[in-house]
N, C-alpha and C positions, 0 to 999 in steps of 0.2 A: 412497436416502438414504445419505451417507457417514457411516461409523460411528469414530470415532476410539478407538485402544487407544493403550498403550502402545510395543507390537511395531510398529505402523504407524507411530506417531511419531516412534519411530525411524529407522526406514525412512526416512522424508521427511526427516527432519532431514539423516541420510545424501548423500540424493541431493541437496539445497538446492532453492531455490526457482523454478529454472526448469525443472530435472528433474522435478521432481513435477508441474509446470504441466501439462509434456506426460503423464505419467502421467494424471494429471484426464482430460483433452481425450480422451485415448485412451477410458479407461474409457467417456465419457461417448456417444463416437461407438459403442460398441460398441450401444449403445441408444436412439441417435438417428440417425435414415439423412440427415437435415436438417441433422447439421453437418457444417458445413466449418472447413478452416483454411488461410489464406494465411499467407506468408511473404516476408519483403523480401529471399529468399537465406538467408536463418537458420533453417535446417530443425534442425542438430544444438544450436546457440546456445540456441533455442528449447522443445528438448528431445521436438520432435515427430517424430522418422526415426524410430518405435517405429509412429506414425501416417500418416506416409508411405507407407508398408511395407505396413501393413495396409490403407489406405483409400485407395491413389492416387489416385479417380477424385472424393475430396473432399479430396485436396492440391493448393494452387497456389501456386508459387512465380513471385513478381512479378517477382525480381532485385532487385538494390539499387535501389529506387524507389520508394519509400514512397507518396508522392501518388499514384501508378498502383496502389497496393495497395491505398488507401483506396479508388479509384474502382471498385475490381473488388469488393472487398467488399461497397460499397454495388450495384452491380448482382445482386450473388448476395441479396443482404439484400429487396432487390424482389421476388424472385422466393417469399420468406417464407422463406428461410433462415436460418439462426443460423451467423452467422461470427464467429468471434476473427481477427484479424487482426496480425500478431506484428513487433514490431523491438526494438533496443535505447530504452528512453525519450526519448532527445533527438530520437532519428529519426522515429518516430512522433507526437511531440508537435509539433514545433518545425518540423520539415523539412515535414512533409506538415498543418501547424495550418490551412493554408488549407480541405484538404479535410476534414479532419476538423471541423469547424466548421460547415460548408455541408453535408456529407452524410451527418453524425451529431447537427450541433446543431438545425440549421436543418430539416433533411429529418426528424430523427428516427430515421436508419435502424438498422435492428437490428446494429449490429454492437459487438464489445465489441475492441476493442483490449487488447495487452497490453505494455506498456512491461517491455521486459527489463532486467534489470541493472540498476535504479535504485539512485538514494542515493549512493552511494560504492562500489561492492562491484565495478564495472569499474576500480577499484586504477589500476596498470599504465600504463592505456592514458587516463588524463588526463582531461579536461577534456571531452572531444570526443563520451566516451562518457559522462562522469557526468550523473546524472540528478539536478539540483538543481531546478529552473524549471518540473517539468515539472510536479507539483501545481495548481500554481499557473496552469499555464496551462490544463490542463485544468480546474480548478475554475470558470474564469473564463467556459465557454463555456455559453450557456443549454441548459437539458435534461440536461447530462451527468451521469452517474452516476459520483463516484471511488472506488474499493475498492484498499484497502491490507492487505494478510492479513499475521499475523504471523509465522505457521509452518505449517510443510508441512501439518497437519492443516486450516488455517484458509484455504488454498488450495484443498484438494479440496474444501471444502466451498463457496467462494465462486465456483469453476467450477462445480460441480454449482447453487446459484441462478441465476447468471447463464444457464444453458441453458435458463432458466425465466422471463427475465426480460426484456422486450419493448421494454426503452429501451436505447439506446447508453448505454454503461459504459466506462470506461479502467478496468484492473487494474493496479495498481501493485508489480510486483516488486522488494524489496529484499533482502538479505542471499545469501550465497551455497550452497554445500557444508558442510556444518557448523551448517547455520542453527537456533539455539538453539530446545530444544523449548517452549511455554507452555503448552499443554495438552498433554496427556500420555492424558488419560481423554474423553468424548466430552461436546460442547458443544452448543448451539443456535446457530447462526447465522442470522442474516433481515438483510439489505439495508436498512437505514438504520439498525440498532439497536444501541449499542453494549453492551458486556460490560463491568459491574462486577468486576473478577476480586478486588480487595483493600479491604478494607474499612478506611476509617481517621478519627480524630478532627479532626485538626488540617490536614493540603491534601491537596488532590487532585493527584495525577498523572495526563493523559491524554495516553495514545500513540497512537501507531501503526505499523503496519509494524514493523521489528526494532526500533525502539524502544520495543515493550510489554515485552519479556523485560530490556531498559536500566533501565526504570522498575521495573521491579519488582525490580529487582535494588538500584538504587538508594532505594528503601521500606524493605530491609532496612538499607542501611547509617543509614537515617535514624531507624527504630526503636531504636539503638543510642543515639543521641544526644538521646532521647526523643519523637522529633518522628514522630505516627500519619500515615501516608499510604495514602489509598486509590489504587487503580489502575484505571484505567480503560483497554477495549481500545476507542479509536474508530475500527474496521476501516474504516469507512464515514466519509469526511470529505465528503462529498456526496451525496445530501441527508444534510443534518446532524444527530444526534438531540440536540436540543433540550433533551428531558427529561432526559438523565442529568447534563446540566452542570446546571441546574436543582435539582435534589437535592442536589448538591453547593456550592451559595451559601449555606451554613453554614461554609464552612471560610475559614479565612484566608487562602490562598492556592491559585490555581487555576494549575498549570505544565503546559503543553503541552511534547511533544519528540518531535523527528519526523527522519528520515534525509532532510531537504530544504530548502528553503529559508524562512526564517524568514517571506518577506516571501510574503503571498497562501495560507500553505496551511493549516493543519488549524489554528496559533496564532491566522490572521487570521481563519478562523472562529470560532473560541471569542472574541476579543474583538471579531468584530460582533455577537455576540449579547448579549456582555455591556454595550457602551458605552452601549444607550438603560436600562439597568436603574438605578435608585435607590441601592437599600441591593447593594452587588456585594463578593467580595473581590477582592485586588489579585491581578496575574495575571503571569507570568514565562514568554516565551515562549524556549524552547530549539531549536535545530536550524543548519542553517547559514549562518552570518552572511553578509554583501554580500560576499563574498570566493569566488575559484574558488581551492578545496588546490591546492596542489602534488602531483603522482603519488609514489604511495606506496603501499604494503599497505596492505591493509582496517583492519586495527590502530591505521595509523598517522594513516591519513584520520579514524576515530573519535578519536582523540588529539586529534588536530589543531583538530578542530572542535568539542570539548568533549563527546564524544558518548558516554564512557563513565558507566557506572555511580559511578564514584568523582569524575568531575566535573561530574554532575546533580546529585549530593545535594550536594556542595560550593556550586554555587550557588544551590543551596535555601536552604540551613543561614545563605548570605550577606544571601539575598534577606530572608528570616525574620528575622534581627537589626537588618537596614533597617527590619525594621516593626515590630520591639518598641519 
């Protein structure tokens, strides 16, 4: 079991989210002879040449060819294997959604993919590598499991379940090098459960991804202006945990915000659960609007898309005077 400190959280915070991924997978293979890891050509991208090195004989690198990665996967996965399977998000969702639909939705097979660089955090290089769509389409496909960790701690730990965990999964990697600490001290983590981390009177905020350390950052600036916000980590946006939005149908407003696209992911969950309910509060979904950014720094893509701290509570604080 992975144990989170301080000293370690820094450490991951350090290396960001795809470095630690491979850290995880490493650790994890040192104790499991059963995993493996494929790769679409993105051995260093992916942060596994630590696992390479060490495990050749359960490295394999497909090439740029994602569909051909899912289908090798799913063969290693027959044989009772536990494979990750690794590309940047658009590639693994979008490029190869035929096979991963038929031979993780349909078959069941054990494989967990892991979509790199999601959100915005491939800056830079545009449109081609952001990962907006890809929630969403994964969410969309029967049987899958999405997991979105917030920080390097909540990584090691969502790789350590997933080697334990017998349905196909997409892991959803956002943020980069730097990637802000949330916990700091050591947590529980379980596959469909999400973490109340702030407790508050008056809305709820529920994240995911880089966006739990946004919300909460933006809870403070909203406590300032008298307004209580609890924060919610919903790591797991498929299956969905039900009960923690549930708890929360006292507050007056329930705001989703996620590094992805508004339409189909972690918001469109929270309000299909909330549309059959009676008495519901009203709900403000935040993340990336129908629009592809323009390339630009990590900074500027969160700018861009409303995705700082100073402008979540801003449309909080707007939404909230709509409804007084």
């Amino acid at each position: 079991m992975i144990a989170v400190t301080k000293a370690k959280a820094k450490l991951w915070s350090r290396l960001g989210a795809r470095a630690t991924f491979g850290q995880a997978l490493l650790e994890q293979a040192k104790q499991r002879e059963d995993l493996y890891a494929v790769s679409a050509d993105l051995c260093q991208s992916s942060g596994l040449v630590r696992f390479r090195d060490e495990f050749p004989d359960r490295f394999i690198n497909a090439g740029i060819a994602e569909q051909n990665m899912i289908g090798i996967a799913a063969g290693l996965a027959k044989d009772g294997t536990t494979v990750f399977a690794t590309s940047f998000s658009p590639f693994v969702t979008m490029r190869a959604c035929e096979q991963v639909r038929m031979n993780m939705g349909y078959m069941q097979s054990n494989i967990k993919t892991v979509g790199l660089g999601s959100g915005l955090i491939m800056s830079q290089l545009g449109n081609s590598h952001f990962g907006i769509e890809d929630a969403a389409v994964m969410r969309a496909i029967p049987g899958m499991t999405v997991i979105e960790p917030c920080d390097g701690g909540q990584i090691m730990k969502a790789v350590d379940a997933l080697c334990d965990y017998d349905k196909p999964a997409y892991l959803r990697l956002t943020g980069g090098p730097g990637l802000p600490v949330v916990y700091s001290d050591d947590f529980e983590f379980q596959i469909g459960k999400a973490i109340k981390i702030k407790d508050g009177s008056d809305i709820a905020i529920i994240g995911t991804g880089t966006m739990v350390y946004y919300a909460l950052k933006a809870a403070e600036l909203l406590s300032e202006q008298g307004i209580g916000a609890s924060v919610i980590d919903m790591h797991t946006i498929k299956p969905f945990d039900t009960k923690a939005v549930e708890a929360e149908l006292d507050k007056k407003l329930i705001v989703t915000v996620e590094e992805a696209s508004v339409i189909g992911g972690l918001g469109s969950a929270v309000a299909e659960y909330l549309a059959p309910l009676k008495d519901k509060p009203s709900q403000l979904i935040l993340g990336i609007k129908d629009f592809f950014p323009h390339a630009g720094s990590y900074s500027y893509l969160l700018q861009s898309c409303g995705l700082t701290a100073e402008q979540i509570s801003a449309d909080i604080v707007k939404m909230m005077e709509g409804l007084s």
